[in-house]
TIRO-2110 file (N, C-alpha, C; in Angstrom, 1 decimal):
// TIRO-2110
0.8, -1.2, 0.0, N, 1, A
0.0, 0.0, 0.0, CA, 1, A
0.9, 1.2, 0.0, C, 1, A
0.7, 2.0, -0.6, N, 2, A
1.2, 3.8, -0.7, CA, 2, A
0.9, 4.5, 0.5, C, 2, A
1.9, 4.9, 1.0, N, 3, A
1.6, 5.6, 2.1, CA, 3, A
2.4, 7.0, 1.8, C, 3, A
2.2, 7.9, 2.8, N, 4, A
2.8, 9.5, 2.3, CA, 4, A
3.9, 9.1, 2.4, C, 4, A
4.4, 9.9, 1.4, N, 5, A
6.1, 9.6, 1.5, CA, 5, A
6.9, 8.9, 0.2, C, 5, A
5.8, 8.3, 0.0, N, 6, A
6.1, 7.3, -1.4, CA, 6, A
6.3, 8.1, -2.7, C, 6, A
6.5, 8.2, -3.9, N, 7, A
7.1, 8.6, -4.7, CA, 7, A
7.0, 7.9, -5.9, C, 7, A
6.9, 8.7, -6.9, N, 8, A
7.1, 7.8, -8.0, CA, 8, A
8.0, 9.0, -9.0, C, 8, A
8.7, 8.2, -10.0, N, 9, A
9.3, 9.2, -10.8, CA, 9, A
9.5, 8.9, -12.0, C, 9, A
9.6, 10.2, -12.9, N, 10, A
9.1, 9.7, -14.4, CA, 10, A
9.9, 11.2, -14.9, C, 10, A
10.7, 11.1, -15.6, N, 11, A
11.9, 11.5, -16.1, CA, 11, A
11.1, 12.0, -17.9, C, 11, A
11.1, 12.9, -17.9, N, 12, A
10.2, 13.8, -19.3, CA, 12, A
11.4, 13.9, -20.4, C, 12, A
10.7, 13.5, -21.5, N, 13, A
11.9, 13.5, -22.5, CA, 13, A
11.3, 12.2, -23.4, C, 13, A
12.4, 11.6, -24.3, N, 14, A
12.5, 10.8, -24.9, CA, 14, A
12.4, 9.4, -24.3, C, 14, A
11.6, 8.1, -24.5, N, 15, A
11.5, 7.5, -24.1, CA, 15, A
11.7, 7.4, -22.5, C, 15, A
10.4, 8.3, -22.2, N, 16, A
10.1, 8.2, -20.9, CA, 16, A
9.6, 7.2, -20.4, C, 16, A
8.6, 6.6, -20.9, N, 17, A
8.2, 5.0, -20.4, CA, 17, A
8.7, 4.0, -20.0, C, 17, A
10.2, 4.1, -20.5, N, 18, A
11.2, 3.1, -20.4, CA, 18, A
11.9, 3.9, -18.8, C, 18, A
11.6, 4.8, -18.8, N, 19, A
12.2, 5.2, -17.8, CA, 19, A
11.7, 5.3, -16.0, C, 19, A
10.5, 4.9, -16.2, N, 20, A
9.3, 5.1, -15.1, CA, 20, A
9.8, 4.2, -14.2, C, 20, A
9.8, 5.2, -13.1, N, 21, A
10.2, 3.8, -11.8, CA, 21, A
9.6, 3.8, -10.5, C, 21, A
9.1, 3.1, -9.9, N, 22, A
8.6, 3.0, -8.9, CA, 22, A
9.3, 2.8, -7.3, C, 22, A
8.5, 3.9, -6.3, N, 23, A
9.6, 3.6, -5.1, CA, 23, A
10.3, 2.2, -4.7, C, 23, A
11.3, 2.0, -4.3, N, 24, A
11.8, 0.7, -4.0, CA, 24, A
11.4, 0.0, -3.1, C, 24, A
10.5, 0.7, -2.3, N, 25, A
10.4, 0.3, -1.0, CA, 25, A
8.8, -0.2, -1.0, C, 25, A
8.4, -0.6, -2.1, N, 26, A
7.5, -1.2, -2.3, CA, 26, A
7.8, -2.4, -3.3, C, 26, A
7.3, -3.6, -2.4, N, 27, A
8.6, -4.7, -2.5, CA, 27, A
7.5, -6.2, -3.0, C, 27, A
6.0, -5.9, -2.6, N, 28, A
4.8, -6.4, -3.2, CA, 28, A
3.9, -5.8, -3.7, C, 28, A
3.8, -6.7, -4.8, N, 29, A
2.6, -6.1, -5.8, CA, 29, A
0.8, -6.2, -4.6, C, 29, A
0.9, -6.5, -3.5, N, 30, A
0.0, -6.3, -2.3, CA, 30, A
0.1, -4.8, -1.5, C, 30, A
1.3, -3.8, -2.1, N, 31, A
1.6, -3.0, -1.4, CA, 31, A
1.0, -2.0, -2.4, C, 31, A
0.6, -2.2, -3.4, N, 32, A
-0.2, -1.1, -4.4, CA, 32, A
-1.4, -1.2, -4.0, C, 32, A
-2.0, 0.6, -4.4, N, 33, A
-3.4, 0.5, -3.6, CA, 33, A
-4.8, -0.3, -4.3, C, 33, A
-4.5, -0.7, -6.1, N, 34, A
-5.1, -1.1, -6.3, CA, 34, A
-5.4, -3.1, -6.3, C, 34, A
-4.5, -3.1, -5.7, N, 35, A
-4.0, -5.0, -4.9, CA, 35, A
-5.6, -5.0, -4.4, C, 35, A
-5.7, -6.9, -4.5, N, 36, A
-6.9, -7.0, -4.0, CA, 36, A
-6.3, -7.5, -2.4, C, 36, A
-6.9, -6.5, -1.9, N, 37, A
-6.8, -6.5, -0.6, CA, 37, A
-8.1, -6.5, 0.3, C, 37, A
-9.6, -7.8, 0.4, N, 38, A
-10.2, -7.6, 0.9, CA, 38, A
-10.4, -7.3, 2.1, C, 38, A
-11.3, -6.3, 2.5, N, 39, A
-11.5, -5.4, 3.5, CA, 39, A
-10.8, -4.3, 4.2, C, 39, A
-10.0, -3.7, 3.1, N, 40, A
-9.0, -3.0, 3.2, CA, 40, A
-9.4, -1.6, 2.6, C, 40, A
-9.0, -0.7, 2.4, N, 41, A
-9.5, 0.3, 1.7, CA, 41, A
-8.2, 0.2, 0.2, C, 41, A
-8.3, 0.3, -0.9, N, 42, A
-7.9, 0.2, -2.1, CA, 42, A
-7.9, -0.9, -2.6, C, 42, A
-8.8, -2.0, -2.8, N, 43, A
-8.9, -3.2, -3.1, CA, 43, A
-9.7, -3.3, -4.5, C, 43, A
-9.8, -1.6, -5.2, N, 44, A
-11.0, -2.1, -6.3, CA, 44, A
-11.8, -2.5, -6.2, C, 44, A
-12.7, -2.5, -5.5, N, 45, A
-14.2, -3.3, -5.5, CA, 45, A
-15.2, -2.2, -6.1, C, 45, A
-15.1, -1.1, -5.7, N, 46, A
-15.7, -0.1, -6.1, CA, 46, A
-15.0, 0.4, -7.6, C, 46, A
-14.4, 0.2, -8.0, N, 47, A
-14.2, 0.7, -9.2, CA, 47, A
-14.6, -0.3, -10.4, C, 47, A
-14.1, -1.5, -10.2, N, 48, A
-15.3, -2.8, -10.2, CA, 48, A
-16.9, -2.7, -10.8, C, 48, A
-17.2, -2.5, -9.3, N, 49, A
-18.7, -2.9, -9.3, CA, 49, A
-19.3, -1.2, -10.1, C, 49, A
-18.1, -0.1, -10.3, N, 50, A
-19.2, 0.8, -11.0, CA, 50, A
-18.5, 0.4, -12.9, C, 50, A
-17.8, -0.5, -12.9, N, 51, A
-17.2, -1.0, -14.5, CA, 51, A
-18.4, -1.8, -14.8, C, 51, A
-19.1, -2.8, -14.1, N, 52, A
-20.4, -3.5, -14.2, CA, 52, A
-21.6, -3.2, -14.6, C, 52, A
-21.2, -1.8, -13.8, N, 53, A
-22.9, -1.2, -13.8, CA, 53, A
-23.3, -1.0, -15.5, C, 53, A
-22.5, -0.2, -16.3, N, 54, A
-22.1, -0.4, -17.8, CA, 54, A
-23.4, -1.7, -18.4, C, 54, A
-23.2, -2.5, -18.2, N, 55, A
-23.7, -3.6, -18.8, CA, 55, A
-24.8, -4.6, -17.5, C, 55, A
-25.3, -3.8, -16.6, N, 56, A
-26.6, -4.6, -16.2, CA, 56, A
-27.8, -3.7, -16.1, C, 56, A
-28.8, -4.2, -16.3, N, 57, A
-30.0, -3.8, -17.3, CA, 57, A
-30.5, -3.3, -15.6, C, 57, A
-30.3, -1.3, -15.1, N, 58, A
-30.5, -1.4, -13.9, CA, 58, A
-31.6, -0.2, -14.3, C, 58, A
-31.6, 0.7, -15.5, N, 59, A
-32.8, 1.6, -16.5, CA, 59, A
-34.3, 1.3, -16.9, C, 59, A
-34.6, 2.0, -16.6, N, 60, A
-36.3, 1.9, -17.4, CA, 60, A
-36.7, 0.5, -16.7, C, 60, A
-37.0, 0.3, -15.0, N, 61, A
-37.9, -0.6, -14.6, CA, 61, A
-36.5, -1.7, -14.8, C, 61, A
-35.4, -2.2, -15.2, N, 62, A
-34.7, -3.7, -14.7, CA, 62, A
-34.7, -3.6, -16.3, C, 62, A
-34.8, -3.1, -17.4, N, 63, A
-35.3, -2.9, -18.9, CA, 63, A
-34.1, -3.2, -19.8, C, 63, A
-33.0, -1.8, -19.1, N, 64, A
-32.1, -1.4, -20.0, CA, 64, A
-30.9, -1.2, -19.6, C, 64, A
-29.4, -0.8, -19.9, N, 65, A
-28.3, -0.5, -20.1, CA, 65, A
-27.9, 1.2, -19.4, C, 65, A
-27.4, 1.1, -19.4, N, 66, A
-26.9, 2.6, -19.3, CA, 66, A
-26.6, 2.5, -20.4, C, 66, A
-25.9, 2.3, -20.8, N, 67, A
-25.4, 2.3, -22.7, CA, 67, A
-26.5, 2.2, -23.7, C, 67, A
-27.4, 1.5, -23.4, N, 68, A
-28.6, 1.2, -24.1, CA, 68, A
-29.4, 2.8, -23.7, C, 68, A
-29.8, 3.2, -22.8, N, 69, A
-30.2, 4.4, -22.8, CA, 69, A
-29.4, 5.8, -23.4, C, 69, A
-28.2, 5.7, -22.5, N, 70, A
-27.4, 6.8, -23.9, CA, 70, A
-27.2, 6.9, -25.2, C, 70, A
-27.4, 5.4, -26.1, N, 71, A
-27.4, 5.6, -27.2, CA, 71, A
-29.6, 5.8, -27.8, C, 71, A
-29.8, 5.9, -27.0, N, 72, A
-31.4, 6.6, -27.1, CA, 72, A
-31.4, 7.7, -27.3, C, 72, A
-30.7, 7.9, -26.0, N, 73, A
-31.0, 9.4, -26.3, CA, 73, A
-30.1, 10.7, -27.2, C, 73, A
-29.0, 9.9, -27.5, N, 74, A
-28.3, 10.6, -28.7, CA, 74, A
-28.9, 10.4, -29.9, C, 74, A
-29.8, 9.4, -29.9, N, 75, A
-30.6, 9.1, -31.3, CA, 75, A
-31.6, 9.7, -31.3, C, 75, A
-32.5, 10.1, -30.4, N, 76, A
-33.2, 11.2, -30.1, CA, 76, A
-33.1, 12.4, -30.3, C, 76, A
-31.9, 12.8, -29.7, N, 77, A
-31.4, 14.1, -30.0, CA, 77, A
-31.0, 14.7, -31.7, C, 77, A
-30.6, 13.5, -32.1, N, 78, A
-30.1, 13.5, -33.6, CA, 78, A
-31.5, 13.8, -34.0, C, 78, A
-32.6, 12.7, -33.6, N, 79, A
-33.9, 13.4, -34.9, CA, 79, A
-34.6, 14.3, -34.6, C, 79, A
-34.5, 14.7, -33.5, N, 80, A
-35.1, 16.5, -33.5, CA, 80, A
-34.3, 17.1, -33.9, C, 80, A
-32.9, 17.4, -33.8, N, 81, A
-32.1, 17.9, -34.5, CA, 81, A
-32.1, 18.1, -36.3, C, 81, A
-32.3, 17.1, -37.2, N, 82, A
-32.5, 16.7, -38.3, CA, 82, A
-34.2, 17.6, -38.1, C, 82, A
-35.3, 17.2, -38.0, N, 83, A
-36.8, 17.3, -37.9, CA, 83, A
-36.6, 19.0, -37.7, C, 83, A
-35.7, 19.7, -36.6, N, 84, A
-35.7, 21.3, -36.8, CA, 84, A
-35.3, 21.7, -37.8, C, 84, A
-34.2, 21.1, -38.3, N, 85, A
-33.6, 21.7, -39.4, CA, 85, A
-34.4, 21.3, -41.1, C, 85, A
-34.6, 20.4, -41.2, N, 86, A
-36.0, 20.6, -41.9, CA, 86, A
-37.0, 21.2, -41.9, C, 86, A
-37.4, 21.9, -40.6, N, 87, A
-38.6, 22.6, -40.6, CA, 87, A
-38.1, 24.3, -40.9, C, 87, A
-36.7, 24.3, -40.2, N, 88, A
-36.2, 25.7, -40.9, CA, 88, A
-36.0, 25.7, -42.4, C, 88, A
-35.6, 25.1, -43.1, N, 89, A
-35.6, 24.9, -44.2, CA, 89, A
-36.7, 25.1, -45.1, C, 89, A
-37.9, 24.5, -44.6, N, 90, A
-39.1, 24.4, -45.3, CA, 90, A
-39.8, 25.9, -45.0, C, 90, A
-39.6, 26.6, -43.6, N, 91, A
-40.3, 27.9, -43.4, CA, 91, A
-39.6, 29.0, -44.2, C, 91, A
-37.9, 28.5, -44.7, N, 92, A
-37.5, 29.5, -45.3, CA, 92, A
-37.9, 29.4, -46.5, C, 92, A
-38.1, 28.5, -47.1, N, 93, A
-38.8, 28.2, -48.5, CA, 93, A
-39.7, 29.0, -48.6, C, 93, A
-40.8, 29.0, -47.8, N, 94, A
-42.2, 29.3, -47.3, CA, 94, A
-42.2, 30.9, -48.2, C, 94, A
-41.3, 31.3, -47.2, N, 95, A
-41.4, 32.9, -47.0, CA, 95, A
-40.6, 33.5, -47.8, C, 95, A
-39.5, 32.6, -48.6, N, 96, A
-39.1, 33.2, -49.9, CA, 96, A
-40.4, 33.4, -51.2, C, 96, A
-40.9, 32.2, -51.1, N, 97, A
-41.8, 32.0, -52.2, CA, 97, A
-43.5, 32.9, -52.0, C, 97, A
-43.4, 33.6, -50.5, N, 98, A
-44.3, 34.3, -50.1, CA, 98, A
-44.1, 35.3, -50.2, C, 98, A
-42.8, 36.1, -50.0, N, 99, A
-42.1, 37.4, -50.3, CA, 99, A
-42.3, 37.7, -51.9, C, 99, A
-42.2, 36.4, -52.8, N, 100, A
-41.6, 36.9, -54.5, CA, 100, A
-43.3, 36.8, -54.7, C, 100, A
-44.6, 36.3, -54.5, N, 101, A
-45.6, 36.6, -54.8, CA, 101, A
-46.2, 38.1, -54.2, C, 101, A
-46.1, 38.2, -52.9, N, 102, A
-46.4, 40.0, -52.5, CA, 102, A
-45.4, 40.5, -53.8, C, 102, A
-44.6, 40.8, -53.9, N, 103, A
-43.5, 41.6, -54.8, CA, 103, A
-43.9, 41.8, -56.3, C, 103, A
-44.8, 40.1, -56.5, N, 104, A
-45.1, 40.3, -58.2, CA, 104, A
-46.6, 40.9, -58.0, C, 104, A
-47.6, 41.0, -56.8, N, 105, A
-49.1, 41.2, -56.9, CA, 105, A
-48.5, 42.8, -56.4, C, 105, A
-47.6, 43.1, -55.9, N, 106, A
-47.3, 44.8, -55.3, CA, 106, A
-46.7, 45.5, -56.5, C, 106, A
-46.5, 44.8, -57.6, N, 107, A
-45.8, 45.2, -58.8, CA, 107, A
-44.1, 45.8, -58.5, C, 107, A
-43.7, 46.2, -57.1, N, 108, A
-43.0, 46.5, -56.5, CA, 108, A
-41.9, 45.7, -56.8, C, 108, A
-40.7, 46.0, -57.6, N, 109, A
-39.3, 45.2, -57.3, CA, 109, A
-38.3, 46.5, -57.2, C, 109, A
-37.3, 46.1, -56.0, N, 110, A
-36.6, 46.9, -55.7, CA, 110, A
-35.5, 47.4, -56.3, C, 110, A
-35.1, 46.5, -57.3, N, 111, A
-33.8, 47.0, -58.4, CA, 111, A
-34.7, 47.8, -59.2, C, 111, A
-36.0, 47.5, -59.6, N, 112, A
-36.3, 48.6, -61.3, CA, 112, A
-36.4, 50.1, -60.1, C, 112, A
-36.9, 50.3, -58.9, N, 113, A
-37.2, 51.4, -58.5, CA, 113, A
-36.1, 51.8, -58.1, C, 113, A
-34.4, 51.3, -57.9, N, 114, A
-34.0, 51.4, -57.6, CA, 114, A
-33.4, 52.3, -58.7, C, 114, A
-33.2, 51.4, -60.3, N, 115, A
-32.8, 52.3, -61.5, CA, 115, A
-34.0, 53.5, -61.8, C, 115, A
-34.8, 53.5, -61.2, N, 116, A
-36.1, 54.7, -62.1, CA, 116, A
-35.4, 55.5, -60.8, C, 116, A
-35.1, 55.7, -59.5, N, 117, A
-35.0, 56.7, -58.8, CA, 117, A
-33.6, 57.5, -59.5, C, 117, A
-32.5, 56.4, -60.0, N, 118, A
-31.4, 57.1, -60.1, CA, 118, A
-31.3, 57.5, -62.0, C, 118, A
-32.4, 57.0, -62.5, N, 119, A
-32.9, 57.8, -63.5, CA, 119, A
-33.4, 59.6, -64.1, C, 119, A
-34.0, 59.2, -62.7, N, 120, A
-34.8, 60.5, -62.5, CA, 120, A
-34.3, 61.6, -61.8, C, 120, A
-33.1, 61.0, -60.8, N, 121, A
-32.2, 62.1, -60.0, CA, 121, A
-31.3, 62.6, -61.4, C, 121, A
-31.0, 61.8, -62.1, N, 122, A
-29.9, 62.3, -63.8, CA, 122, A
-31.2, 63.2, -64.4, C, 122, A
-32.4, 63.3, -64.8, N, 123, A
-32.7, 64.0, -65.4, CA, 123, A
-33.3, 65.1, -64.4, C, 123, A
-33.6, 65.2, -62.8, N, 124, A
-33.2, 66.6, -61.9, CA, 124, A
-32.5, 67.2, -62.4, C, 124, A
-31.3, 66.7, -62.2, N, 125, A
-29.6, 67.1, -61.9, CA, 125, A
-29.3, 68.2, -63.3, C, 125, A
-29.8, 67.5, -65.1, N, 126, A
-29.8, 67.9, -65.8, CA, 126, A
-30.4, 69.0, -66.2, C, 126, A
-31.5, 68.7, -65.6, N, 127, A
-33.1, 70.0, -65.7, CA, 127, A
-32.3, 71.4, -65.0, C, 127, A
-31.6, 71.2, -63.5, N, 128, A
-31.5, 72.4, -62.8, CA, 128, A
-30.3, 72.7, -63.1, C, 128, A
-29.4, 71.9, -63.9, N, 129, A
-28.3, 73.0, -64.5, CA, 129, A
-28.8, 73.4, -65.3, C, 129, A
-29.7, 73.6, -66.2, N, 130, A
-30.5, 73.8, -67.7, CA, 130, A
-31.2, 75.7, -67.1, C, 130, A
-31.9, 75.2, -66.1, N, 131, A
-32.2, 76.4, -65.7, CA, 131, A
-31.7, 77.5, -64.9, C, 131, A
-30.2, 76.4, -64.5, N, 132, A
-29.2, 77.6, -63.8, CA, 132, A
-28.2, 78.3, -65.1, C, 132, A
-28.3, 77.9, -66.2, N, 133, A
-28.0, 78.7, -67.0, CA, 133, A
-28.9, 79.3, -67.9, C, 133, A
-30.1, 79.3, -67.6, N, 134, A
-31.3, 79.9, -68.4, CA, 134, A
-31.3, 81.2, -67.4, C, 134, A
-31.5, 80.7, -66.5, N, 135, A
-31.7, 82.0, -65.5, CA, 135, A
-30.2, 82.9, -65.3, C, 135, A
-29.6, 82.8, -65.0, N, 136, A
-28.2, 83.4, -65.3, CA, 136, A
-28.0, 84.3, -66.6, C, 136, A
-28.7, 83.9, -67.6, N, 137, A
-28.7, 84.6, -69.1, CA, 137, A
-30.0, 85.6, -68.9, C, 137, A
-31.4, 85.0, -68.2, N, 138, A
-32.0, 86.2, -68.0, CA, 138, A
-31.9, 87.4, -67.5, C, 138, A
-31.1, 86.7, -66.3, N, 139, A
-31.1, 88.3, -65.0, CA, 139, A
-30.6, 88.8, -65.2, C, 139, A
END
């Protein structure tokens, strides 16, 4: 068993694994805390009995897995996930194809008003130089 004081040492670098060494003064593999040492404190039994738990059907009523339930519910999560994003998909459709009917019953498209406004600012622009030299020659 490890008691304070014990040590272990591991040298960083290039084949470090090879270099890992354990206090000396631990002289049986009964002296490590994971040794089965019944009734002892570090015997693994608890680390054990929660590696078990993994695979006995203790979920939904004696039913299922822990593993059997997490892969539920990641599969669950996946088809609402999939099922939203289809439905965003379909709403944006929706409302594209709702936008370009208002636009063709409003007669309204934003590029031609866009060219008739800057049409009509060119024939301002033209008109009031027209008259700033008309008036200029009158006064």
């Amino acid at each position: 068993m490890l008691n304070a004081g014990d040590s272990f040492k591991i040298s960083s670098g290039i084949d470090a694994a090879r270099t890992l060494r354990v206090n000396a003064a631990i002289t049986s593999p009964r002296q490590v805390a994971a040794a089965d040492m019944p009734g002892l404190s570090g015997d693994n039994r608890n680390a054990l009995k929660l590696a078990k738990l993994e695979t006995q059907s203790i979920m939904r009523n004696g039913k299922a897995t822990f593993t059997q339930v997490y892969g539920q519910l990641v599969a669950d999560v996946d088809a609402k996930t999939h099922s939203a994003q289809l439905s965003r998909d379909t709403q944006q459709t929706l409302f594209q194809r709702a936008k370009g009917a208002q636009e063709s019953v409003s007669g309204v498209n934003l590029d031609e008003e866009a060219a008739d406004f800057i049409k009509y600012q060119h024939s301002f622009l033209s008109g009031s130089s027209s008259c700033g030299f008309y008036c200029k020659k009158s006064f």
